[in-house]
C-alpha positions in Angstrom: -25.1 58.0 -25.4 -27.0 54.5 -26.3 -30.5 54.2 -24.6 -31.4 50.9 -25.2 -31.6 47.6 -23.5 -28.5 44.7 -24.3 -31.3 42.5 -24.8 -33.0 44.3 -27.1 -29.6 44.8 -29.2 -29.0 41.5 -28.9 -32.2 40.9 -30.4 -31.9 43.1 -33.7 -27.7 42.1 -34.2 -28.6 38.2 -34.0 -31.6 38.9 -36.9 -29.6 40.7 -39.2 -26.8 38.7 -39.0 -28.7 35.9 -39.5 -30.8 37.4 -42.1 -34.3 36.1 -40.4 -37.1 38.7 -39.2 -36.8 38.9 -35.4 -39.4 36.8 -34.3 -41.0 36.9 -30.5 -43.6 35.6 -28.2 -47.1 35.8 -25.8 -49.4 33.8 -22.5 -52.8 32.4 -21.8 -55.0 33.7 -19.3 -55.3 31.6 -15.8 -57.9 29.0 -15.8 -61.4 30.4 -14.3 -61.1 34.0 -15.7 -64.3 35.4 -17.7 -62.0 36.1 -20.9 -61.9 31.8 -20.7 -65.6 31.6 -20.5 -66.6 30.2 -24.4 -68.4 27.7 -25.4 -67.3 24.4 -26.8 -67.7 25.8 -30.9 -64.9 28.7 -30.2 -62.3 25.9 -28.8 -62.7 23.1 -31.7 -59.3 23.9 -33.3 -58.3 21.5 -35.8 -54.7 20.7 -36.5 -53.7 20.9 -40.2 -50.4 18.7 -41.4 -47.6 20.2 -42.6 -44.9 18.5 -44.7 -42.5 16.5 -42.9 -39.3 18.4 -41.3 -38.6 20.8 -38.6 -38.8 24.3 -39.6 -39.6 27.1 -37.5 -42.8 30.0 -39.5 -42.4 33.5 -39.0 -45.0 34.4 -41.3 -48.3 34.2 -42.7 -50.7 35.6 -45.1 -53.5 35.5 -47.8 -52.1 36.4 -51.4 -55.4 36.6 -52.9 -58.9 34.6 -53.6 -58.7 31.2 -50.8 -54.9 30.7 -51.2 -52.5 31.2 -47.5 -48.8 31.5 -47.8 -46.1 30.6 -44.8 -42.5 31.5 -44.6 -39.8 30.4 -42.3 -36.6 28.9 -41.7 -35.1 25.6 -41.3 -31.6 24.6 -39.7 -28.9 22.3 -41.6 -25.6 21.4 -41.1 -24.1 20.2 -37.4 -21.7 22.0 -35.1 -20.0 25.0 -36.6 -21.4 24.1 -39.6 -25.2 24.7 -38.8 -26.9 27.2 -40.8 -30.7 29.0 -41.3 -32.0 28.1 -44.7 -35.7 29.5 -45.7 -38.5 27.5 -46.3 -42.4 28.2 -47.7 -45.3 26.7 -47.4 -49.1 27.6 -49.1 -52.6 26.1 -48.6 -56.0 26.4 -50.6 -59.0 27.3 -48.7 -59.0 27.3 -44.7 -59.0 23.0 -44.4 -56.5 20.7 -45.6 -52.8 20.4 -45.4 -50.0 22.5 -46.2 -47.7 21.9 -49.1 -43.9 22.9 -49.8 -43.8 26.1 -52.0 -40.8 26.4 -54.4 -40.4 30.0 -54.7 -38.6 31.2 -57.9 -34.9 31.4 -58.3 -33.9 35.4 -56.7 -37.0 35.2 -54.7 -36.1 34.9 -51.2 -37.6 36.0 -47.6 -38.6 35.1 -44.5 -41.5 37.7 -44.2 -44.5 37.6 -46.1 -47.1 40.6 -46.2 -49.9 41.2 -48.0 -50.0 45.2 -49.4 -54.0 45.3 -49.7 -54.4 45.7 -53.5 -53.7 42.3 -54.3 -50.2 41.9 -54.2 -47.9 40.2 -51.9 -44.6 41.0 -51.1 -41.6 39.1 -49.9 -38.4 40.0 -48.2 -36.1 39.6 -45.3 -33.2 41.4 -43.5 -29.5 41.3 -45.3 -26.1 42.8 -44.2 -24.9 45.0 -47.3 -26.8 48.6 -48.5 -30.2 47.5 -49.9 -32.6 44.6 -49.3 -33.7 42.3 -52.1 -38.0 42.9 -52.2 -40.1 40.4 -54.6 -44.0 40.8 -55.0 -46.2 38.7 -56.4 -49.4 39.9 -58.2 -51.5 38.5 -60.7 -49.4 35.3 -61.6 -46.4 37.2 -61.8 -43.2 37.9 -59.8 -40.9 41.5 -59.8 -38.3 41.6 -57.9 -35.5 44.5 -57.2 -33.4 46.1 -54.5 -34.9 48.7 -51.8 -31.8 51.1 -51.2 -30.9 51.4 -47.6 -28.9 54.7 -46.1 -25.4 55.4 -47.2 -23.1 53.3 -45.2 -25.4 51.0 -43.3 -24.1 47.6 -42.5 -27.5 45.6 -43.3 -31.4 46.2 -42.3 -34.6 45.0 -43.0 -37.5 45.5 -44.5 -40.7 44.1 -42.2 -44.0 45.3 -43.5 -45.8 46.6 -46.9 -49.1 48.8 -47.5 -50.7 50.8 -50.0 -54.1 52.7 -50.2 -55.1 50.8 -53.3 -52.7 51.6 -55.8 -50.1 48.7 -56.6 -47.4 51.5 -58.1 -47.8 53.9 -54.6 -46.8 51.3 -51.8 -44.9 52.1 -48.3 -42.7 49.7 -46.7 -40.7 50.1 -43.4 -38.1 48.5 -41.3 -34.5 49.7 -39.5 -31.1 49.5 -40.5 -27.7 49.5 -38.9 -25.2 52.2 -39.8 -21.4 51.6 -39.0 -22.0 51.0 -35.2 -23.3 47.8 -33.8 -25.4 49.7 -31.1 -27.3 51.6 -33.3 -30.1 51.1 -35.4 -32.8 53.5 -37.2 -36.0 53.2 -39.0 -36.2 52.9 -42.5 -39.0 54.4 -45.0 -39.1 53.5 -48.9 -41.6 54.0 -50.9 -42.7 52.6 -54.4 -43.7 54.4 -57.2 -44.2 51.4 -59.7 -40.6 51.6 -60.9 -38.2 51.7 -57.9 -38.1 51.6 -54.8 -36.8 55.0 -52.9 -35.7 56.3 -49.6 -38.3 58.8 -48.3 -36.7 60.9 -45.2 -37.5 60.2 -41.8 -38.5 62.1 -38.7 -35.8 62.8 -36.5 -36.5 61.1 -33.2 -33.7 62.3 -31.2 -32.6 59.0 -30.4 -29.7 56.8 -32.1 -32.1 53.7 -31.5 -35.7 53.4 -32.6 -36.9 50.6 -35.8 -40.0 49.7 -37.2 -41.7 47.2 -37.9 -45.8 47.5 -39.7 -47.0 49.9 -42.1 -50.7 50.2 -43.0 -52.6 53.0 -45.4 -56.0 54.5 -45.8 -55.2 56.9 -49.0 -51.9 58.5 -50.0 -52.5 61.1 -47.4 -53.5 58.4 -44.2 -50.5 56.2 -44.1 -49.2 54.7 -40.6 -46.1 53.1 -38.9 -45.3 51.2 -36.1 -42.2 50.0 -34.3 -40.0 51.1 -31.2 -37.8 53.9 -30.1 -35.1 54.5 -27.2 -35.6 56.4 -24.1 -33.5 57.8 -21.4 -34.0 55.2 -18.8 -33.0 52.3 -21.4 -36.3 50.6 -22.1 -37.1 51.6 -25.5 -41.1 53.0 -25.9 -43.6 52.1 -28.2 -43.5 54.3 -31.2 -46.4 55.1 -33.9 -45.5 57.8 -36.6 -48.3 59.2 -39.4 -48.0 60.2 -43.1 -49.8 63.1 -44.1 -49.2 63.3 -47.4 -46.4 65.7 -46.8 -44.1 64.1 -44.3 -43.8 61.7 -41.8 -44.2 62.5 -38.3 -43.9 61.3 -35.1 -47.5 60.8 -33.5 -47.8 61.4 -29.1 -49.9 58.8 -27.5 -50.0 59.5 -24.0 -51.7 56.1 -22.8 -48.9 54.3 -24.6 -45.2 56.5 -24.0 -45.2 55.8 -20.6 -45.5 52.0 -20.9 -42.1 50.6 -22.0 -41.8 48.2 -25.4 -42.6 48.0 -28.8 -45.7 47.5 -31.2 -45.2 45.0 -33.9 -48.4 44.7 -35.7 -50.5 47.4 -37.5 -53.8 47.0 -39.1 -56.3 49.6 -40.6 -59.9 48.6 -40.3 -61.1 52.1 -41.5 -59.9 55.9 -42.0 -60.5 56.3 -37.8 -60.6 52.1 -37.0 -56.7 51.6 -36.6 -55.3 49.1 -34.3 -52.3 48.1 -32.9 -50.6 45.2 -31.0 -46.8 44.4 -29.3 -46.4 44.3 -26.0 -44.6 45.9 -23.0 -40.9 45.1 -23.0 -39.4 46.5 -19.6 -37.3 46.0 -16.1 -39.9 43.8 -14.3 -38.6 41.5 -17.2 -42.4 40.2 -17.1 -43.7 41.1 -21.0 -47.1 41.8 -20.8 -49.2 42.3 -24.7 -50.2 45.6 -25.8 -53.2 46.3 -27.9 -54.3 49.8 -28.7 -57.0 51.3 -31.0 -56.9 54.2 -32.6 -60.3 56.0 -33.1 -60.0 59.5 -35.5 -59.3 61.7 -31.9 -56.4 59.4 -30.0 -54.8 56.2 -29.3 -56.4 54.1 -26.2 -54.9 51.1 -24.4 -57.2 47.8 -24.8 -57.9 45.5 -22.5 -57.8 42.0 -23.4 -57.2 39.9 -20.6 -54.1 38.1 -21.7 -52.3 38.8 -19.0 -48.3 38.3 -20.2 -46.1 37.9 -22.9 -45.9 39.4 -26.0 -48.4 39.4 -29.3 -47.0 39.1 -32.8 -49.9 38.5 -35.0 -53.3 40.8 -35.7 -56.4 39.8 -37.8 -59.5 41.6 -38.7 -62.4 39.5 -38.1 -66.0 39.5 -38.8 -67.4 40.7 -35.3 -64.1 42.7 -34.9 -60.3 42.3 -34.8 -57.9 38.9 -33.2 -54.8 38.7 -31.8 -52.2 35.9 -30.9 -48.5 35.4 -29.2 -46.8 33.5 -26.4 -45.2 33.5 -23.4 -42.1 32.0 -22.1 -41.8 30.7 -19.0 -39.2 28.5 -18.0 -38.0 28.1 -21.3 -41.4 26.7 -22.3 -43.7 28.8 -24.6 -47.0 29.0 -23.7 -49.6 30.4 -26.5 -52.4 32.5 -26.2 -55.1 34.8 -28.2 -57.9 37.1 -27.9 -60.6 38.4 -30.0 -63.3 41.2 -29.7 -66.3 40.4 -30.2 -69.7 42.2 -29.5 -69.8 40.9 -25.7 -65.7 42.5 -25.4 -62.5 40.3 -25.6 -62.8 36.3 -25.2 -60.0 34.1 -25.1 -59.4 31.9 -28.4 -57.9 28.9 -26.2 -55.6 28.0 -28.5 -54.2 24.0 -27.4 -50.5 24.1 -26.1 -48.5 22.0 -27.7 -47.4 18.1 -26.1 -43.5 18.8 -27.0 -41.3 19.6 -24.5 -40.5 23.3 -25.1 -44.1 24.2 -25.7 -45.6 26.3 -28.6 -45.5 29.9 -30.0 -48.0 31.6 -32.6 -46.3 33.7 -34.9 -49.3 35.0 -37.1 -53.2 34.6 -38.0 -54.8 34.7 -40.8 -58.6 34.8 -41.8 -60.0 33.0 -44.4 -63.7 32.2 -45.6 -65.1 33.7 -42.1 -62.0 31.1 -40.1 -59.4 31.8 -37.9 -55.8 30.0 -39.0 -53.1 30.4 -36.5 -49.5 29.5 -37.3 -46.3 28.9 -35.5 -43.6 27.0 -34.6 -43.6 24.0 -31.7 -40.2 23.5 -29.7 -38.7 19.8 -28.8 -35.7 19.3 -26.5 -33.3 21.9 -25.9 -30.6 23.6 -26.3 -28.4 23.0 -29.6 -30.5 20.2 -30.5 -34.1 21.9 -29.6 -36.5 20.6 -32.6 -38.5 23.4 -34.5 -41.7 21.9 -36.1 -44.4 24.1 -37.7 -47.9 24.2 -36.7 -50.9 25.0 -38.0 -54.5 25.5 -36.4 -57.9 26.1 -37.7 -61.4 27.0 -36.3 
């Protein structure tokens, strides 16, 4: 039987057949609360330029020294004939304005992720039985095919780590067998060579995906994503590496919450955190952050109080996140950070176009906070995507 919601499957059809990352969104906190309450120096965002054209970002990230690389999308064609094409960006240092970035013929992706010893990989989702996965390190590009599992229809790969060898890296996503309401989670792993299937936990479920990987040593290695329950909502999922095998880990302030946890980052062996949000029959998303601290997973309060959060930062005094809400068909943006008074709101500006703005990642460099998204204009089949780009 299929546990899942239609929009959910909706969702994950409409990305691979369109071969872009799913992408989502998250809300700012009503005016007078105490997570509002900063001073003037936290709200000076600046706005940095971006090339002329619409294009909507996905993703964002540092590959190494002061240099910031965006990928995205950007729609051609009219009628019938309208198509996704992808689009990159970079930027030197955390001022200044974003150029176009001509990545080399074969390379080609609409996520970007860092691995966190100094490579940076690139890749999207595909129909067919592997996924095309460049990374960049030192100058250089390598690119070859991650295997999905016999007979799957197409998949994705959506986030890359290694403890600090570049030949030992995890990366994780979903694919979709032969049945357009199913989808699983993939695990490959790279040994310096090729990349391999490594087998997966069995979840009991013919739905569950994931989406962020993030690794302490070879034997400290974590996932996050989503997985189908019995009353339809799917639950947020976390699964741990070993060294061994991959299993599934119970978080008891979490599996009772419906939804999905997007974002993964390791701040230290017992400093894990995680963000996504709650995904469920009120049909009123509220973020999810969690932290994980060497004994169990705790729910964190930040007081954003709806949507859902796509992008996670380590920061100096602690750790940021930002998303969007959508309300009306307008998205509305929001972000938190932690902080040694507790969690402050990063008022990030809405947007003046007409369909409003959504964050899809951050990004720290040189001690500042860069947030990244797309802004919407108009609507329907001629809605404007235009990227944005804000720094503090």
């Amino acid at each position: 039987m299929k546990h899942r919601t239609t929009a959910t499957t909706l969702l994950l059809a409409a990305a691979l057949l369109a071969a872009a990352a799913p992408a989502d969104a998250q809300s700012v906190p009503p005016p007078g609360t105490q997570a509002q309450a900063t001073d003037a120096r936290t709200r000076a965002w600046q706005a940095d330029a971006f090339p002329a054209g619409e294009a909507a970002v996905r993703s964002a990230t540092p590959v190494g020294g002061r240099t910031t690389w965006a990928l995205g999308t950007r729609t051609v064609g009219e009628g019938r004939e309208r198509t996704s094409v992808e689009v990159a960006y970079a930027r030197d240092g955390a001022d200044g304005p974003w150029r176009a970035l001509v990545l080399p013929e074969g390379v080609s992706g609409t996520t970007v992720t860092p691995d966190g010893s100094g490579g940076t990989w690139v890749t999207g989702s595909r129909p067919g039985g592997t996924v095309s996965v460049s990374r960049y390190r030192a100058g250089h590009w390598q690119t070859q095919e991650a295997p999905l599992p016999a007979h799957a229809m197409g998949g994705g790969l959506n986030g890359f780590a290694t403890a600090g060898d570049p030949d030992d890296v995890w990366a994780v996503g979903y694919y979709q067998p032969d049945d357009y309401l199913t989808f699983y989670g993939v695990i490959d792993h790279w040994d310096g060579k090729t990349w391999q299937q490594v087998p997966t936990p069995d979840l009991g479920t013919d739905y569950w995906t994931l989406s962020a990987v993030v690794a302490n040593s070879p034997s400290d290695v974590w996932a996050s994503g989503n997985v189908g329950h019995e009353d339809g909502w799917a639950r947020p999922l976390l699964l741990h590496y070993d060294g061994r095998t991959w299993s599934r880990v119970a978080t008891p302030e979490l599996d009772a919450r419906p939804g999905e946890l997007t974002s993964l980052l390791a701040a230290g062996p017992n400093d894990i955190w995680a963000a996504g949000a709650e995904i469920g029959p009120s049909h009123r998303d509220k973020p999810i952050v969690a932290h994980y601290d060497g004994r169990s997973w705790t729910y964190q309060e930040t007081g954003i109080d709806a949507g859902r959060l796509y992008g996670l930062v380590r920061t100096p005094n602690g750790v940021a996140v930002v998303g969007a809400s959508l309300t009306d068909g307008v998205y509305r943006p929001t972000g938190a950070q932690l902080t040694g008074r507790g969690w402050e709101s990063l008022d990030i500006p809405q947007s003046t176009t007409s369909g409003g703005r959504r964050p899809a990642g951050i990004v720290s460099v040189a001690g500042r906070l860069t947030v990244v998204g797309t802004d919407y204009a108009g609507a329907g089949d001629e809605r404007a995507e235009l990227p944005f780009s804000l720094t503090r």
